[in-house]
C-alpha positions as CSV (number, residue, x, y, z in Angstrom):
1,X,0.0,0.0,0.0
2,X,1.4,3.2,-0.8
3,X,1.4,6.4,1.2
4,X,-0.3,8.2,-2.0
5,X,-2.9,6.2,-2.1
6,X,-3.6,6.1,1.9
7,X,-3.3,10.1,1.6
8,X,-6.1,9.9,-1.4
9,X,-8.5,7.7,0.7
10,X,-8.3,10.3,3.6
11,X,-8.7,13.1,1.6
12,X,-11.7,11.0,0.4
13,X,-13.3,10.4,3.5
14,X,-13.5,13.7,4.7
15,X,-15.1,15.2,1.7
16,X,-11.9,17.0,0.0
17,X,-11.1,16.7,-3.7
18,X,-9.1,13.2,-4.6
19,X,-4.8,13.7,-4.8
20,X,-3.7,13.7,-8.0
21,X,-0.4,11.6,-8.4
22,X,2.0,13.4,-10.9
23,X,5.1,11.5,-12.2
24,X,7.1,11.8,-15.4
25,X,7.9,7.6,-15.0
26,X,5.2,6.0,-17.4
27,X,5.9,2.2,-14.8
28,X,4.7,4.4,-11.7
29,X,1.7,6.4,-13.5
30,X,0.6,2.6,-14.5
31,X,0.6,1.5,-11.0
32,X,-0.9,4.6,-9.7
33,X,-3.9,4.3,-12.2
34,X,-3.9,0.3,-11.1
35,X,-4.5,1.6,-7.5
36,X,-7.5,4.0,-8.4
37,X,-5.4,7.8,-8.5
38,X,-5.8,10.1,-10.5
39,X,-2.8,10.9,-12.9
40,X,-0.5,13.8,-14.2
41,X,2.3,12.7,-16.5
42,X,4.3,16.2,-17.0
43,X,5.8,14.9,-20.1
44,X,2.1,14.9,-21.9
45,X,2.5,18.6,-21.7
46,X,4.9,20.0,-24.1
């Protein structure tokens, strides 16, 4: 379990916007997606 996605489900349960995880490392935006975060690759922005 990662410490983002423990941070996203309290943010969750006390009624604030989700965490977005942002990583240039396509592998760790996979896993993050796997585990239900929300996703910012920097790199998609030119």
């Amino acid at each position: 379990m990662s410490v983002a996605w423990l941070l996203n489900q309290e943010l969750l349960r006390v009624g604030e916007p989700p965490l977005t995880f942002v990583c240039a490392d396509d592998r760790l935006i996979a896993v993050a997606q796997a585990e239900g975060l929300l996703t910012e690759n920097p790199n998609a922005h030119p």
